[in-house]
N, C-alpha and C positions, 0 to 999 in steps of 0.2 A: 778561237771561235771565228766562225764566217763572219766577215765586215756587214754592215747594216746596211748603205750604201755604196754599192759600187755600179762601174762604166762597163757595160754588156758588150763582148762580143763576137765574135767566132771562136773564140779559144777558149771564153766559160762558161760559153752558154750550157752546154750540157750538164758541166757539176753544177749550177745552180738551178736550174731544171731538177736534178736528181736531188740537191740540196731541201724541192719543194718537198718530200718525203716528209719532213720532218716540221718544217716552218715554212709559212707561205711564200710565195716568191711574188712579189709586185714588180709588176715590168712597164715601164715607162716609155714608151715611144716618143721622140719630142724631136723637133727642128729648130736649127737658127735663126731658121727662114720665115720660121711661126711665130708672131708674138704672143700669140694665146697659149704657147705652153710650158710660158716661166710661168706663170699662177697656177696650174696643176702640179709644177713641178717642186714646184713651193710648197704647196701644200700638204703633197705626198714627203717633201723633205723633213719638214716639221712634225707626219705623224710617226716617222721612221724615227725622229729622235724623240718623241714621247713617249711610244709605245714602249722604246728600250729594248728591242731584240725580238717582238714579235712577229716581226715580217722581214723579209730581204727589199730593199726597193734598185731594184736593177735598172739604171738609166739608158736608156737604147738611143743613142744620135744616128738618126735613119739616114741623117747625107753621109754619113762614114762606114753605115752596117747595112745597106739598101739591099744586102742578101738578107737579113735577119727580119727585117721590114717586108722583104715577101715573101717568107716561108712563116712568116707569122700572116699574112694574109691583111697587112695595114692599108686600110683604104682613106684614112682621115687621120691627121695630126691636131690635138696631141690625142695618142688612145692608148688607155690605160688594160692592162690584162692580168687579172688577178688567178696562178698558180698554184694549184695545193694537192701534194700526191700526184705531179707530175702531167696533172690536165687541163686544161684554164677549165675555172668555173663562174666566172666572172668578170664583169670589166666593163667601161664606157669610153665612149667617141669626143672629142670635144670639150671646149672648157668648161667644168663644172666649179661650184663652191663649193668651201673646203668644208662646209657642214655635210654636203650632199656625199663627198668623197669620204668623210671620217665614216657616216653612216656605211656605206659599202664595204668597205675596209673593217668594219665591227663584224658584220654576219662571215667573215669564216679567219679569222684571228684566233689564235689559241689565248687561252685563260691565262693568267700567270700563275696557278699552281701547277696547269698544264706543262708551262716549261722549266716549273722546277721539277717535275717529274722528270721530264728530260732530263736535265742536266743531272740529275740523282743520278739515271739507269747506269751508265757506265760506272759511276762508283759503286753500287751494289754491284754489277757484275765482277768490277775489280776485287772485291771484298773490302772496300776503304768506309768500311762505315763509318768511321767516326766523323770525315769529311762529308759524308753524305747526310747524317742526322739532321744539323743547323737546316741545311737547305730542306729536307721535309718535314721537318717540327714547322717552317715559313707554310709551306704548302696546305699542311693541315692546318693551319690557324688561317691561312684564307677560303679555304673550302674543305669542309669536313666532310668527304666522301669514300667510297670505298679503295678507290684507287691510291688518294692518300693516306689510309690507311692502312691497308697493306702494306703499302712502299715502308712509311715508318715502322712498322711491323720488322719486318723484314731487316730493316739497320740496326732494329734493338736488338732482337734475335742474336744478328751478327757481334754482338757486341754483351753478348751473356743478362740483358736485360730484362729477363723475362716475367716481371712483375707487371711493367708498361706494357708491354707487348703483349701480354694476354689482354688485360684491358681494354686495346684497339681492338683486339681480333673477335672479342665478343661483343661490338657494336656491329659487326658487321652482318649483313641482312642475310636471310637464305638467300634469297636471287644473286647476291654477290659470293656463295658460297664455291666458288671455281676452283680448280685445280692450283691453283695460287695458292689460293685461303687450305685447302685439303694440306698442302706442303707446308704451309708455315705452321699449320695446329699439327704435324708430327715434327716439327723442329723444335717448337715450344714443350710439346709432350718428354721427347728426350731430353731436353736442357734442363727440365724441374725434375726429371729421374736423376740425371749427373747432378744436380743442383746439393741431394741430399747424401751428401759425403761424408766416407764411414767418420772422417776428423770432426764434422759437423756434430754427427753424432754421439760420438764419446763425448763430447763437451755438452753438449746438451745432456748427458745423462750426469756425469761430474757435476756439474752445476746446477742439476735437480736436491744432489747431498750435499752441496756446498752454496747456496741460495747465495748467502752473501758474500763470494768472492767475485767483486770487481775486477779481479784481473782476468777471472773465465771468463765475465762477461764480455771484457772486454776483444779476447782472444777468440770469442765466437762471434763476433760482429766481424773480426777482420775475414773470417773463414766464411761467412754467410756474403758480405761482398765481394770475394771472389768467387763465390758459385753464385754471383747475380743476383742475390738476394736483397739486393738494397736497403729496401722498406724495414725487413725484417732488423736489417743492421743497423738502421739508425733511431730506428725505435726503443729498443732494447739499452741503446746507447745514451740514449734521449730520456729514459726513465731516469736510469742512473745521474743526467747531469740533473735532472730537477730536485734530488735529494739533493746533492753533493758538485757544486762548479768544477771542484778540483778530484774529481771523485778518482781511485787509479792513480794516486799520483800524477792528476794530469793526463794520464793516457787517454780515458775518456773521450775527453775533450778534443785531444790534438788528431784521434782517430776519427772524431765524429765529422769533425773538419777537414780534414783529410779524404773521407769520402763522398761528402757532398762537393770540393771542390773536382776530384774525379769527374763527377756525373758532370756537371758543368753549370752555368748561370741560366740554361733554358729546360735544363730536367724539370719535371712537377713534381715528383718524389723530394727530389733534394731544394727545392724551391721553397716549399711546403717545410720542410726541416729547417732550414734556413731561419724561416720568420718564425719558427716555433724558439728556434734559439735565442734568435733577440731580442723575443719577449726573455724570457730569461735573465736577461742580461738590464734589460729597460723596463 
């Protein structure tokens, strides 16, 4: 990841310039010779380790870059120039306070679901969804919008979830109805077509004339989560332990646990099974 703070100057300027594409670039103008611009300097230092990755703050020492100092057009030390998508859009001359600086700095900052979206993209592109879930399960639980919904969409998807993933995809509004959303509802369509598999099947018929073999049921739970069927498998699995703890010999159990530990500790399917269980148990 690009450093949060670094020294500007003929040799990065450009990738960090091109770096604004993605996160803002704050550019710091400042002298040795000024004493009014260790208190900007500071201050913009300290938002740079608050914010946590939201901005780049690029330090510019103009008696050693006085080419960069006038092809930026610096008339006044210290001056600040706020970059984003490669254009200044902002910035001030002169020492300000750091309330008056945070405030500038706020109107064009990205969100921080904003840049877990970022940091998602490339692992969805990679196909790494299982690395990419955590960080937009984060994203959706700070802003529940369509962008993060999608994105999570889209990891479940990748990852044969398709019970969650429909769920998002029908919160999502016409106006966010895009070509996005159009591809993920025939991903999901095909996934619940493959989802009902002829093995699914026979056992579901088998065990319409055999109601109380526990071990069909059990054997179509394990078939129902690997066509992503989760809900369906640990429900089924879940009747059975409320009769019987050791229902299966055990299997029951060790399978039901077995696939909630799969999903993970921030699944809401297997979350929701989780405390269903230890009631059970307590």
């Amino acid at each position: 990841m690009q450093d949060t703070i670094v020294n500007v100057n003929v040799s990065n300027i450009q990738a960090l310039v091109d770096g604004s594409m993605t996160r803002p670039l704050v550019l710091n103008f400042v002298s040795g010779q000024v004493p009014e611009c260790q208190g900007v300097t500071a201050a913009l230092t300290a938002e740079a380790q608050r914010r946590q990755g939201q901005f780049v703050l690029g330090n510019v020492d103009c008696d050693a870059e006085m080419d960069l100092a006038q092809y930026f057009r610096i008339q006044a030390l210290p001056t600040v120039l706020i970059l984003v998508k490669g254009q200044p859009v902002d910035g001030f001359a002169g020492p300000q306070p750091a309330e008056m600086i945070s405030q500038v700095l706020q109107k064009h900052l990205p969100a921080g679901w904003e840049l877990k979206l970022q940091e998602a993209a490339p692992l969805l592109e990679s196909k790494a969804y299982d690395q990419a879930l955590p960080i937009l399960r984060d994203a959706l639980a700070e802003e529940a919008n369509a962008a993060t919904r999608l994105a999570l969409a889209e990891a479940l998807l990748g990852l044969k979830r398709a019970e969650e993933a429909e769920g998002l995809l029908t919160e999502i509004g016409l106006a966010d109805q895009d070509s996005r959303y159009q591809s993920l509802m025939s991903q999901l369509q095909l996934l619940k077509e493959s989802a009902d598999t002829p093995e699914i099947r026979a056992l579901q018929t088998q065990l319409e004339s055999e109601p109380d073999n526990q071990g069909l049921v059990v054997e179509l739970a394990v078939q129902l989560h690997q066509a992503g069927r989760n809900e369906e498998a640990l429900e089924s699995l879940f009747v059975l332990l409320k009769r019987q703890l050791d229902a299966a010999n055990g299997e029951a159990r060790s399978t039901f646990l077995d696939i909630v530990k799969a999903l993970g500790p921030a699944d809401p399917v297997a979350a929701a099974y989780r405390r269903r269980f230890y009631g059970l148990l307590y």
